[in-house]
C-alpha positions, 0 to 999 in steps of 0.5 A: 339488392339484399333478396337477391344476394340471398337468393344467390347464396341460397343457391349456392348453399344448394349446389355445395350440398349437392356436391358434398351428397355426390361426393360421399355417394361415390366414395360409398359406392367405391369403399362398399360396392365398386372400385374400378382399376386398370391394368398397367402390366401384361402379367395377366395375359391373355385374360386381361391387357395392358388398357383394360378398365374393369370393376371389383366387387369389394362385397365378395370377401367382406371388408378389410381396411385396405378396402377404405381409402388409405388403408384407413381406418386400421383394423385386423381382419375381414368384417364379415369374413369372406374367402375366395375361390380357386380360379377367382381374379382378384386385386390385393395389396402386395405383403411388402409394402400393403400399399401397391396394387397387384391382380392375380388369379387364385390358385392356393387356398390355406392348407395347399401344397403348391409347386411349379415343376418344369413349368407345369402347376402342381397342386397338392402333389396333383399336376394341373392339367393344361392343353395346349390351343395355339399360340398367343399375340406375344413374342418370346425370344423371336418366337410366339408364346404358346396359349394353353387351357388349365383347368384348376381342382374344381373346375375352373378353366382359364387361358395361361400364356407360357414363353417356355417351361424352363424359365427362372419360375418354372421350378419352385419350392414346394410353398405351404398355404399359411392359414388365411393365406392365398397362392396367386399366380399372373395368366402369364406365367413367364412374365408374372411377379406373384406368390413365387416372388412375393410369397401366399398373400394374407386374406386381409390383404383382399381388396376384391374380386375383378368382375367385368371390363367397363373400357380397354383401349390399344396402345395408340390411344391418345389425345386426339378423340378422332382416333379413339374409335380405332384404339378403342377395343369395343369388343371387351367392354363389358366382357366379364373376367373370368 
């Protein structure tokens, strides 16, 4: 009978170590290669919907302490030091509270001049040009938003959405990147709080940068898995966020 009890608890010391090794397999992956998140909001339409499931990559701008669980351990600053481009999609903690997550396009890097006049994205005293490709899914005051491709300084092109050009963020003041700052702005612009409202997020803020879709379903998705099939949107999983 005593073999057996320590055959068991041999066992069981085998699966508990298991366990731990998963475990701290997962939080390493999650703190320094992968976290995944998902998207609540529309802000970032047409680029990603409210049901989209993706990945960031934390290596690309080096690490911060929001990059740990918790923002823990505290310290200043990136190690190693890493810096977005313009046109990247990124995660970061909002300035307010260093708490909640918010995704947003990078738009300003530090020393940028940025604006919205009449709708339209000035950068350094340069309007960004947008073309106008249709209409979006949405509706805006009974009619359909309107689709446009922008294409940033650099070369970067994205899909905006706009309901009109004469909304409450469609005039700005003239914002001057601070030093290890970033200007982020929501693909859809009338429906977006971002550096018009919260102000040049700071660089340590960074969590990382959205890299691809790994699940996205339809607002029909629930409990029942006969009807996931249908709410599923098959066709973004794995699409990369661009």
């Amino acid at each position: 009978m005593g073999k057996l009890w320590d055959l068991v608890w041999r066992r069981r010391g085998d699966t508990y170590r298991t366990i731990i090794v998963a475990v701290l397999i997962a939080l390493g992956v999650r703190t320094f290669a992968y976290e995944p998140f998902n998207i609540p909001s529309g802000s970032m339409k047409p680029t990603l919907l409210v049901g989209d499931y993706l990945f960031v990559s934390k290596f690309s701008y080096g690490y911060s302490r929001h990059s740990f669980p918790w923002s823990f351990p505290p310290f200043e600053g990136r190690i190693p030091d890493g810096a977005p481009e313009r046109g990247d999609v990124a995660v970061f903690k909002t300035p307010s509270d260093d708490a909640t997550d918010y995704i947003k396009r990078v738009v300003g890097l530090p020393g940028d001049r940025i604006q919205v006049r009449e709708g339209r994205l000035v950068i350094n005293g340069e309007v960004v040009p947008r073309e106008l490709v249709g209409e979006g899914e949405d509706t805006c005051r009974g009619q359909k938003v309107q689709l446009y491709r922008e294409t940033l300084p650099g070369g970067v092109e994205h899909m905006i959405w706009e309901c009109s050009d004469r909304d409450s963020l469609d005039n700005t003041k003239e914002y001057v990147v601070p030093d290890d700052h970033y200007f982020m702005m929501g693909d859809n612009r009338d429906n977006s709080s971002d550096s018009r409202v919260i102000g040049p997020v700071p660089a340590e803020n960074l969590i990382g940068r959205a890299e691809f879709l790994f699940f996205s379903h339809d607002e029909t998705f629930g409990w029942n898995p006969l009807e996931w099939p249908d709410s599923i949107r098959w066709n973004r999983i794995f699409d990369s966020v661009d």
